[in-house]
N, CA, C and O atoms as CSV, one atom per row, in Angstrom:
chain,resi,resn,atom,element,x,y,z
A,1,UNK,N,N,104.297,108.758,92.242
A,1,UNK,CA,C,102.943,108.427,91.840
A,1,UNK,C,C,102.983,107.204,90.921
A,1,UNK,O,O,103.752,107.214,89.960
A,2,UNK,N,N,101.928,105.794,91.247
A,2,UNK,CA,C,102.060,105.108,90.427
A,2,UNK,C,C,101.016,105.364,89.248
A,2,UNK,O,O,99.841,105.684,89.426
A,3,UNK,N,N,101.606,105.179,88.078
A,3,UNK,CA,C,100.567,105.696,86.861
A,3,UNK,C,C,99.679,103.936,86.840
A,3,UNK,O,O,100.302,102.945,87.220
A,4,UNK,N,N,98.583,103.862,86.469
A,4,UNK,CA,C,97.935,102.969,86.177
A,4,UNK,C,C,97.194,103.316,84.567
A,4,UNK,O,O,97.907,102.694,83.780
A,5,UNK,N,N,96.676,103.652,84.193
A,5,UNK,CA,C,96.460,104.693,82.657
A,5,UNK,C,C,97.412,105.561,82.096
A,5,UNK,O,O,97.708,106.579,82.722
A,6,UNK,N,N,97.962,105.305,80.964
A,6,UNK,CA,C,98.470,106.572,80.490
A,6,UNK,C,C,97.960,106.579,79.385
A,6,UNK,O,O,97.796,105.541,78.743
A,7,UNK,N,N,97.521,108.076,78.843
A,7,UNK,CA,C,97.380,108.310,77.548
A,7,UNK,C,C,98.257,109.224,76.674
A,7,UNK,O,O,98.461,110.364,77.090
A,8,UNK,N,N,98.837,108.808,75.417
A,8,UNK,CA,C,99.784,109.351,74.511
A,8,UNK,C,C,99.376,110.195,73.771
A,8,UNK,O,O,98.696,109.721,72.861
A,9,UNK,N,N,99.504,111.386,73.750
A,9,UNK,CA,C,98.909,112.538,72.199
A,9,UNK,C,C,100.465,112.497,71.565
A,9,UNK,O,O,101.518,112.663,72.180
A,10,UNK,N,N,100.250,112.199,70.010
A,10,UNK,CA,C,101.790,112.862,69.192
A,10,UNK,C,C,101.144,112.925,67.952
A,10,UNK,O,O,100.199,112.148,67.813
A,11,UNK,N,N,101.464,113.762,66.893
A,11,UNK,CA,C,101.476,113.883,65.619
A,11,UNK,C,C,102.363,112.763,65.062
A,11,UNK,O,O,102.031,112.249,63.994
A,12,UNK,N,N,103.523,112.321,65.735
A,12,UNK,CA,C,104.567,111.437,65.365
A,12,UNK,C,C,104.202,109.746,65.672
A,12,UNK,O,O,104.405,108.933,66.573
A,13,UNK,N,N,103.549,109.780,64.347
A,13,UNK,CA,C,102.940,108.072,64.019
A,13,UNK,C,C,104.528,107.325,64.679
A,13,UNK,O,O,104.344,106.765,65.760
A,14,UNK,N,N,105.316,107.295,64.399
A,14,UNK,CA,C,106.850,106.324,64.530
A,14,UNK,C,C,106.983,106.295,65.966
A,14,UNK,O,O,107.166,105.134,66.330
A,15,UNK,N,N,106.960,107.260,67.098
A,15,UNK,CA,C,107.274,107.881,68.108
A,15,UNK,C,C,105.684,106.542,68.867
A,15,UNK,O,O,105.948,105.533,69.521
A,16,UNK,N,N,104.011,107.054,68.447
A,16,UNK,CA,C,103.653,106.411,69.130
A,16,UNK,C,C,103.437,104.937,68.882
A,16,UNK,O,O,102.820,104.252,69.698
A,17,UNK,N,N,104.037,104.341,67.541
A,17,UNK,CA,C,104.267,102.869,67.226
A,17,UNK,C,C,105.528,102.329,68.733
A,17,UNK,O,O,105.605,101.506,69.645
A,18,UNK,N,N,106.124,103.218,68.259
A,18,UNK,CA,C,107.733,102.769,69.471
A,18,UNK,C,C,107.110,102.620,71.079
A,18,UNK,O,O,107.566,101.897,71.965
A,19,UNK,N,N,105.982,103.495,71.154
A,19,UNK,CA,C,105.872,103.490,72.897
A,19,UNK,C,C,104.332,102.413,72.958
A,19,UNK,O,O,103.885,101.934,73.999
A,20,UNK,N,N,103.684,102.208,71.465
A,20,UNK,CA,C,103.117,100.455,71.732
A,20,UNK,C,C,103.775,99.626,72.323
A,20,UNK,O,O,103.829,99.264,73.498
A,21,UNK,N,N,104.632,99.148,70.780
A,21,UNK,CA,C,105.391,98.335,71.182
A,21,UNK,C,C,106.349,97.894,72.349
A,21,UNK,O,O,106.685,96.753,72.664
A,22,UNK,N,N,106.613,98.808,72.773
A,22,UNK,CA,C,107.613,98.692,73.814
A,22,UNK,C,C,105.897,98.804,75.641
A,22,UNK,O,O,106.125,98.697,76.846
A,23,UNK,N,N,104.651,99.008,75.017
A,23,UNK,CA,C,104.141,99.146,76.373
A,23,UNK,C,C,103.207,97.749,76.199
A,23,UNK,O,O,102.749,97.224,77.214
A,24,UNK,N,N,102.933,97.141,74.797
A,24,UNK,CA,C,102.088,96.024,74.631
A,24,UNK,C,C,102.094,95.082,75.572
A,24,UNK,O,O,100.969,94.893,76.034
A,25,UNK,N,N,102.964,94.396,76.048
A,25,UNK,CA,C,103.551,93.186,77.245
A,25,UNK,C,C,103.442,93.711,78.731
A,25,UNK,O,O,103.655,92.986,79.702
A,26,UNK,N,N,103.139,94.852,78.800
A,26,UNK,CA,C,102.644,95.263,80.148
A,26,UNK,C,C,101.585,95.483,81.288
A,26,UNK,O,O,101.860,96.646,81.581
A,27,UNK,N,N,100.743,95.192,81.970
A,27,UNK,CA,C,100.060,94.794,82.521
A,27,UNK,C,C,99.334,96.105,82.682
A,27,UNK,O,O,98.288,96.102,83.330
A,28,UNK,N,N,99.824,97.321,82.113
A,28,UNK,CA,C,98.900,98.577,82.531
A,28,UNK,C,C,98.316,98.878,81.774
A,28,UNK,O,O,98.783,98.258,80.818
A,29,UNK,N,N,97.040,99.800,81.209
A,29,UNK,CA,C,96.433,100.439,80.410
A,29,UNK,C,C,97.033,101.545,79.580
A,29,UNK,O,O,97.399,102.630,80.033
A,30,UNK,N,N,97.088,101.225,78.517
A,30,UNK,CA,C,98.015,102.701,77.790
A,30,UNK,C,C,97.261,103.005,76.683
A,30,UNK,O,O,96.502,102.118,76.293
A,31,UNK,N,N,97.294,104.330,75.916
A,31,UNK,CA,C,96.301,104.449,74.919
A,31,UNK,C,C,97.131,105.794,74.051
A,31,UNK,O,O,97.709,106.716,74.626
A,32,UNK,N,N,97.005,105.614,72.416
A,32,UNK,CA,C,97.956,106.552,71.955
A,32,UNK,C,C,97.054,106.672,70.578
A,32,UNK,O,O,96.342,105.887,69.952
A,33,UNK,N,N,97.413,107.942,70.435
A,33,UNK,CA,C,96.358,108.553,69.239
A,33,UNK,C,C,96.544,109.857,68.654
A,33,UNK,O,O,96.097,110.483,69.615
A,34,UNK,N,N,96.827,110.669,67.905
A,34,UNK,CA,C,97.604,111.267,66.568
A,34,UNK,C,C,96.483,112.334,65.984
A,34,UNK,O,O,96.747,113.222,65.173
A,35,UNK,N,N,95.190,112.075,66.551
A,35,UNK,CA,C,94.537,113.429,66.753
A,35,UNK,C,C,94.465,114.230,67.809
A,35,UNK,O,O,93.851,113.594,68.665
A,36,UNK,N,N,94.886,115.754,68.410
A,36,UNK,CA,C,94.097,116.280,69.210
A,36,UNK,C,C,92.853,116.563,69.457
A,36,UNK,O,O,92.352,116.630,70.579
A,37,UNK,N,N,92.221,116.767,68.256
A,37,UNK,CA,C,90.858,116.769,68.414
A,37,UNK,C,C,89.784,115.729,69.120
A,37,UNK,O,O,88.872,115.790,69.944
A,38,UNK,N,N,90.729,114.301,67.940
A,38,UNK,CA,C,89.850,113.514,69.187
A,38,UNK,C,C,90.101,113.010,70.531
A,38,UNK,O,O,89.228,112.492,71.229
A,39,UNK,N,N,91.220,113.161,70.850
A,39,UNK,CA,C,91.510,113.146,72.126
A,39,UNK,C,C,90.888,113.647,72.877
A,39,UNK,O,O,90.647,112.799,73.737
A,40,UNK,N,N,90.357,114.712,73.168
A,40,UNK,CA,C,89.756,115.603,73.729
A,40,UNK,C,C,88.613,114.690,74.462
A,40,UNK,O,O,88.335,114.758,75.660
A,41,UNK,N,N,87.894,113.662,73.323
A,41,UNK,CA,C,86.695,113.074,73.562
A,41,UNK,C,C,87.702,111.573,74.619
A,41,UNK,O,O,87.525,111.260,75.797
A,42,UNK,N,N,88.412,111.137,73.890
A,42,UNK,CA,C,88.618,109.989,74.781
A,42,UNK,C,C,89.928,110.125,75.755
A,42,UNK,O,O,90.786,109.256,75.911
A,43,UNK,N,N,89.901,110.915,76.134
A,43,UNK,CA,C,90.464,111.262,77.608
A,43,UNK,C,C,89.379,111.352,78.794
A,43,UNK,O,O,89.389,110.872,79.928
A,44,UNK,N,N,88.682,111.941,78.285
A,44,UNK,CA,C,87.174,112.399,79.120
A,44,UNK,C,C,86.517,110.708,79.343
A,44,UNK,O,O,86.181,110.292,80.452
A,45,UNK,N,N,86.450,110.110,78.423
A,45,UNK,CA,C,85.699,108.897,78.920
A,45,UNK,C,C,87.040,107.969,79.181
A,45,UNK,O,O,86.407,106.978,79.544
A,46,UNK,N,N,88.333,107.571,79.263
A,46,UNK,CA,C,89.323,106.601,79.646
A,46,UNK,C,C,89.732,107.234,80.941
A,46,UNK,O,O,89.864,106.315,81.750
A,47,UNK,N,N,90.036,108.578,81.597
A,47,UNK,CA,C,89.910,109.250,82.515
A,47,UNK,C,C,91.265,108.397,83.107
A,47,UNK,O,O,91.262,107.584,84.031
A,48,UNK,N,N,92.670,108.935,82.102
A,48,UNK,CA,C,93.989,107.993,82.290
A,48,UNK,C,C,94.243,108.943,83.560
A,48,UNK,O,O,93.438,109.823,83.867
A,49,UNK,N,N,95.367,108.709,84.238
A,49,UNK,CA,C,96.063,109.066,85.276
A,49,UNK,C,C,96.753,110.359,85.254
A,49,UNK,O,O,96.615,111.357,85.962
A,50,UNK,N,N,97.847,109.994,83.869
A,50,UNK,CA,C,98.469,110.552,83.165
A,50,UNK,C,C,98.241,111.085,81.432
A,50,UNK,O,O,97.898,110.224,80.623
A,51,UNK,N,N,98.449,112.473,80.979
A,51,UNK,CA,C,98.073,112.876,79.697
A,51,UNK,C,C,99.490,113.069,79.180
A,51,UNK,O,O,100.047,114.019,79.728
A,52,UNK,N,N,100.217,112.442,78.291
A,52,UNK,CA,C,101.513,113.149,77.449
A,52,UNK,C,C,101.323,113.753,76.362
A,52,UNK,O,O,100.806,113.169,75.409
A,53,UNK,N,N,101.590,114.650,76.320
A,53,UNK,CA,C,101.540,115.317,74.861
A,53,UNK,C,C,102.618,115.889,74.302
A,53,UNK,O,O,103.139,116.880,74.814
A,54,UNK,N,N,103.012,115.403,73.337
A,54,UNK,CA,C,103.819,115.746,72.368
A,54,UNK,C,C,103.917,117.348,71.833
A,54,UNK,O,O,103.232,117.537,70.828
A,55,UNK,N,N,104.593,118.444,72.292
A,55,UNK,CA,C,104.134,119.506,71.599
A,55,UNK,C,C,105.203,119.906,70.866
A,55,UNK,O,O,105.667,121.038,71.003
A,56,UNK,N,N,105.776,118.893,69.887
A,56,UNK,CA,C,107.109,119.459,69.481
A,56,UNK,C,C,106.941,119.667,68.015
A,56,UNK,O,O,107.662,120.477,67.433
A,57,UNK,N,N,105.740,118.761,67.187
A,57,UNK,CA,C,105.282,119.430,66.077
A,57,UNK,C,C,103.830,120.344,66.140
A,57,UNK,O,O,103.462,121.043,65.196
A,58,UNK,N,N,103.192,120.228,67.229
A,58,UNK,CA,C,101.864,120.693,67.511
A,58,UNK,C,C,101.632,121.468,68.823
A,58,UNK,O,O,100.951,121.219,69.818
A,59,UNK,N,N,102.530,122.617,68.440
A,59,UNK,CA,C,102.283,123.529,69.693
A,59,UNK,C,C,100.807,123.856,70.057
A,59,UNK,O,O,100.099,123.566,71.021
A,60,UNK,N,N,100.586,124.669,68.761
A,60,UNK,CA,C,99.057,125.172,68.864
A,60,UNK,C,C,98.066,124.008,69.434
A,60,UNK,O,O,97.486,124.144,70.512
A,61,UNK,N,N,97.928,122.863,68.619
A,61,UNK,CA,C,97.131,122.353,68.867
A,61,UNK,C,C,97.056,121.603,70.089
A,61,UNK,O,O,96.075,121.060,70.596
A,62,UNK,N,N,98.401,121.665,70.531
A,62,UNK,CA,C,98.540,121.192,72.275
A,62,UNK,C,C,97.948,121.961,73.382
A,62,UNK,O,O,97.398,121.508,74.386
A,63,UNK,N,N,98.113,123.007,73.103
A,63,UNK,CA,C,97.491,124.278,73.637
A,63,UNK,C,C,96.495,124.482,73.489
A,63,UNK,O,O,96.148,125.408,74.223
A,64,UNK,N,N,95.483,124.004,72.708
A,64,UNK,CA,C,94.164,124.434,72.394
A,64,UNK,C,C,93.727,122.951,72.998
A,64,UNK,O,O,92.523,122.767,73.179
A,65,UNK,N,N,94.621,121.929,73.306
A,65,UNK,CA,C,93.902,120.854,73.890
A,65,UNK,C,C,93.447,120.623,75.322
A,65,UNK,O,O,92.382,120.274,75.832
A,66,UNK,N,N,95.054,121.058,75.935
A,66,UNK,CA,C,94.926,121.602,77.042
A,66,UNK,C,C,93.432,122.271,77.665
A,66,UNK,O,O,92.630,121.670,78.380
A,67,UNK,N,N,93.333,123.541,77.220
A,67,UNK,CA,C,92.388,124.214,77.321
A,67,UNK,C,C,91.052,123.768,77.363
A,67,UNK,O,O,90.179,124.231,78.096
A,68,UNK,N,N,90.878,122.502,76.240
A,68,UNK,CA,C,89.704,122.068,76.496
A,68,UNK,C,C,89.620,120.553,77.462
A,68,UNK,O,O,88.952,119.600,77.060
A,69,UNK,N,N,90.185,120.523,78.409
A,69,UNK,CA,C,90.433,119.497,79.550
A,69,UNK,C,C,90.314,120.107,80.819
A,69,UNK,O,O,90.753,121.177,81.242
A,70,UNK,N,N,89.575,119.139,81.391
A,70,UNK,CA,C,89.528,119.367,82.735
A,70,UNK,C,C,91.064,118.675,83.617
A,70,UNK,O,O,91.779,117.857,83.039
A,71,UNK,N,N,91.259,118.986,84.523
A,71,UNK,CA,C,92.509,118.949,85.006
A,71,UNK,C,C,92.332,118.019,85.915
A,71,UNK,O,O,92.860,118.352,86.976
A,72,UNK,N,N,91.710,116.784,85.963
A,72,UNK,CA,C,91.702,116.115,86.859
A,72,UNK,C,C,93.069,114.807,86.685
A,72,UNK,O,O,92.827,113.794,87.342
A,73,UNK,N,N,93.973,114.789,86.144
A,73,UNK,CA,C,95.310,113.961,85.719
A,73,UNK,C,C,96.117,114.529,84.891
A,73,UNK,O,O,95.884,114.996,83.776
A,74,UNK,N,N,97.445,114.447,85.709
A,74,UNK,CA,C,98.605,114.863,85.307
A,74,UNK,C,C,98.630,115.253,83.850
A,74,UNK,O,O,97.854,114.755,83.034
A,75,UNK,N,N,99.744,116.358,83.474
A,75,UNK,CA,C,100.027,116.309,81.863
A,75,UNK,C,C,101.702,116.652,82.259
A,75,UNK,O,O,102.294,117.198,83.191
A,76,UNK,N,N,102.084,115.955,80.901
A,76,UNK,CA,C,103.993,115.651,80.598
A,76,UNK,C,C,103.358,116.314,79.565
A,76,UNK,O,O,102.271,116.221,78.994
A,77,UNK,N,N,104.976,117.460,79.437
A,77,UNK,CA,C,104.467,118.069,77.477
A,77,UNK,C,C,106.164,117.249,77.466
A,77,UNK,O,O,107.062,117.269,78.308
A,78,UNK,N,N,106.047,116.471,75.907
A,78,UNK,CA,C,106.953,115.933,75.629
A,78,UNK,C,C,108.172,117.473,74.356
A,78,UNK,O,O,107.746,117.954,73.306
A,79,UNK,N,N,109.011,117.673,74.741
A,79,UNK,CA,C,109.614,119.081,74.037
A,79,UNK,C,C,110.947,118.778,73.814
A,79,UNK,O,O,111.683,118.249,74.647
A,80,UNK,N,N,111.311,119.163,72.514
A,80,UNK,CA,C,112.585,119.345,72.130
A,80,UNK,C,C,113.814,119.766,72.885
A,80,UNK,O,O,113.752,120.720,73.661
A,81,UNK,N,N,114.814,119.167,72.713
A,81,UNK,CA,C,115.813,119.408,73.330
A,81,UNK,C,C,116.002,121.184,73.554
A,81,UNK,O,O,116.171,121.905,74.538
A,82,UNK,N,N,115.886,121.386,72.254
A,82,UNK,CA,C,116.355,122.913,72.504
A,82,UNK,C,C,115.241,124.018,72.809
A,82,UNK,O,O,115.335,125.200,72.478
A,83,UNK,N,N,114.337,123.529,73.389
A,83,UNK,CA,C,113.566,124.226,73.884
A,83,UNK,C,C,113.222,123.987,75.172
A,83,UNK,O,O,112.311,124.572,75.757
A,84,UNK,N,N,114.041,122.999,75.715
A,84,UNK,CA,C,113.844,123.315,77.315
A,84,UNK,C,C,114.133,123.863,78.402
A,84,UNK,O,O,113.907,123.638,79.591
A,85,UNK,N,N,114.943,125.001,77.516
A,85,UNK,CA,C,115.475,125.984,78.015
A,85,UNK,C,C,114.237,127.397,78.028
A,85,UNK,O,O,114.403,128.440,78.660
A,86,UNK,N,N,113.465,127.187,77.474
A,86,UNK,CA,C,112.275,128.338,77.160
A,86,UNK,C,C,112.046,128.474,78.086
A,86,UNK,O,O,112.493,127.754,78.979
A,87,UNK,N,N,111.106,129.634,78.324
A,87,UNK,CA,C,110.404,130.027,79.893
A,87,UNK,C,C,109.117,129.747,79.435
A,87,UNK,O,O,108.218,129.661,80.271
A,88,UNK,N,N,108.830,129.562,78.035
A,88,UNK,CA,C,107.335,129.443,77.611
A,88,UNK,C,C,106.876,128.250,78.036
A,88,UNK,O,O,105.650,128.144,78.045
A,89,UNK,N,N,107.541,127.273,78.409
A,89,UNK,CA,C,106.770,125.942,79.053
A,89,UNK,C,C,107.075,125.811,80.602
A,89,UNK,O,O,108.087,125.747,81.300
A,90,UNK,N,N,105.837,125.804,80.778
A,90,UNK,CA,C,105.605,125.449,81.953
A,90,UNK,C,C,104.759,123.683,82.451
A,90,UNK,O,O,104.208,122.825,81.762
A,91,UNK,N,N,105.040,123.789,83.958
A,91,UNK,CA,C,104.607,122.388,83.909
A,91,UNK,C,C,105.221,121.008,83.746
A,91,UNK,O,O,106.116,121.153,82.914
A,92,UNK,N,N,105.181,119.897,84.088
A,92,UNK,CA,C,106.112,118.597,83.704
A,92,UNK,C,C,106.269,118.479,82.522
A,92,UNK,O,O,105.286,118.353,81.792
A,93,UNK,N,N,107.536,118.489,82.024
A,93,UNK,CA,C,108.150,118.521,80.948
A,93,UNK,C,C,109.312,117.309,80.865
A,93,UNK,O,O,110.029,116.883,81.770
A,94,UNK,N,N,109.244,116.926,79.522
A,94,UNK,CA,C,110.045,115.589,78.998
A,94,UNK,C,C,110.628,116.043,78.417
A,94,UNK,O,O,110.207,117.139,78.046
A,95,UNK,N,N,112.135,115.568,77.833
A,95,UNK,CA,C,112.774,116.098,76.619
A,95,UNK,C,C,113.037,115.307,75.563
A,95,UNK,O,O,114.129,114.758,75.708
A,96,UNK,N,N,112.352,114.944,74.303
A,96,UNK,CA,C,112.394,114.526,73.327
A,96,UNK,C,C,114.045,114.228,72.983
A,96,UNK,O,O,114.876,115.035,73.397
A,97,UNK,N,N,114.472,113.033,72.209
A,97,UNK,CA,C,113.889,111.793,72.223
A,97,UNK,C,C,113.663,110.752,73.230
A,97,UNK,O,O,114.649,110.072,73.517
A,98,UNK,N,N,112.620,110.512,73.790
A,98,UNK,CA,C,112.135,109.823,74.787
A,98,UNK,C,C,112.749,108.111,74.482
A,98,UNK,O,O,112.728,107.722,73.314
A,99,UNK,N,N,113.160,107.368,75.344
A,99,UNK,CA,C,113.001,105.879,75.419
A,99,UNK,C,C,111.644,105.216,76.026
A,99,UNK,O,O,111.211,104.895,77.132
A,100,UNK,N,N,111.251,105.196,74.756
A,100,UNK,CA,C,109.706,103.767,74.650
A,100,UNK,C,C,109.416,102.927,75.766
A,100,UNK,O,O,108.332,102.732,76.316
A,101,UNK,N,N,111.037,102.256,76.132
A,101,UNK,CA,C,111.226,101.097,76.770
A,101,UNK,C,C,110.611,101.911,78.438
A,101,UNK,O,O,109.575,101.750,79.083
A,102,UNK,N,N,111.347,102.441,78.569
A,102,UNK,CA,C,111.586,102.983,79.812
A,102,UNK,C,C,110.601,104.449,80.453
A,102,UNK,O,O,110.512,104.858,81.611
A,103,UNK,N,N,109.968,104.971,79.190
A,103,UNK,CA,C,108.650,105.650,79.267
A,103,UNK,C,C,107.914,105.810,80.936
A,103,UNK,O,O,107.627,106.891,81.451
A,104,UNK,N,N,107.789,104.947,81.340
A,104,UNK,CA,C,106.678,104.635,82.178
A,104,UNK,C,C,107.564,105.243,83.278
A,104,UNK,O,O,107.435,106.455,83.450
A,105,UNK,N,N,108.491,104.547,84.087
A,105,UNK,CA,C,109.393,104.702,84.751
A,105,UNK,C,C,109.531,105.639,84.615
A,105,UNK,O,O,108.765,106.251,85.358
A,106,UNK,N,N,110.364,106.552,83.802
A,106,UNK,CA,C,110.985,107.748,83.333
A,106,UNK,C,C,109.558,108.756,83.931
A,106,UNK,O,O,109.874,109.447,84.900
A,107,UNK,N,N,108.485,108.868,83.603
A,107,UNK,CA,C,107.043,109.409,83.771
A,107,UNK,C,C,106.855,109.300,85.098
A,107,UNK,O,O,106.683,110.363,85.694
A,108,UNK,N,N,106.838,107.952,85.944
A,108,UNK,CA,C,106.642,107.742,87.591
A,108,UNK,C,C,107.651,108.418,88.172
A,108,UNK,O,O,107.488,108.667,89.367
A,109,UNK,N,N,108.820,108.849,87.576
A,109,UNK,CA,C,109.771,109.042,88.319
A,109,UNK,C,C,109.651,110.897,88.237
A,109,UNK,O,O,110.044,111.474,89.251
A,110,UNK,N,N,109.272,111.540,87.392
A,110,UNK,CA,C,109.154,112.738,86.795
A,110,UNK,C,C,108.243,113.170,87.805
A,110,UNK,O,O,108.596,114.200,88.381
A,111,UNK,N,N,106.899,112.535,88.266
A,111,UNK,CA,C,105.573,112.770,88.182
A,111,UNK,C,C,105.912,112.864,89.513
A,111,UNK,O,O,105.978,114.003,89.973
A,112,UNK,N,N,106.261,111.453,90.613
A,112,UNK,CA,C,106.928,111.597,91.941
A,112,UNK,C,C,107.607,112.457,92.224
A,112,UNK,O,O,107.147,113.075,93.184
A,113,UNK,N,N,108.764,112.942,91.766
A,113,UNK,CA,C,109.368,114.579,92.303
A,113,UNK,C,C,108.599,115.800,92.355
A,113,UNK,O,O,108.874,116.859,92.921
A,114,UNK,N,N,107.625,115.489,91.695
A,114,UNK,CA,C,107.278,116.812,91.519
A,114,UNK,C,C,106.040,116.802,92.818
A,114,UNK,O,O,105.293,117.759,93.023
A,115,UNK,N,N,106.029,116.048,93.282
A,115,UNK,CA,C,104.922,116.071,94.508
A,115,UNK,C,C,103.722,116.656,94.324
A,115,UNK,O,O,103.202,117.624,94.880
A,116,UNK,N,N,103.323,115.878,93.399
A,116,UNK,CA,C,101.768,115.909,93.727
A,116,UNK,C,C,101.242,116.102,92.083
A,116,UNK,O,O,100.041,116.180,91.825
């Protein structure tokens, strides 16, 4: 799947500075933001391709975001190494620490196996 939008949820200001910077020079739409709450609102009107969310300091509130989304584009939960062994996540899953650079790719390539 080619992503054309992606949007970033993280609590981790450093994490979504790194996947600016590294997405600024790129010709696609990307968008990253450190509330769940307001996310909620601008997902619904940017209507990205792709949703990542970070749930490695913000379980709950990943989960309660989820919930309030309609499912019309993909979600990556971005998760700790040592929890990707859990049965509690389900769904496309990333394993923290992610490369910025290579994000996108890494995401098209995730998103494509999984067919559909």
């Amino acid at each position: 799947m080619k992503i054309n939008k992606l949007f970033v949820v993280s609590k981790n200001k450093m994490l979504l500075k790194a996947i600016e910077i590294a997405c600024k020079n790129s010709e696609k739409d990307f968008f990253t933001i450190d509330n769940f709450d307001e996310a909620v609102h601008f997902v619904e009107d940017i209507k990205p391709d792709v949703v990542v969310i970070d749930t490695s300091d913000a379980l709950l509130e990943s989960e309660e975001f989820q919930k309030n989304m309609n499912s019309n584009f993909k979600v990556v939960k971005l998760i700790k190494k040592s929890e990707s062994e859990s049965t509690s996540h389900e769904g496309l899953l990333l394993e923290l620490p992610v490369n910025p650079t290579s994000l996108w790719r890494d995401l098209e390539k995730l998103i494509g196996g999984s067919n559909g």
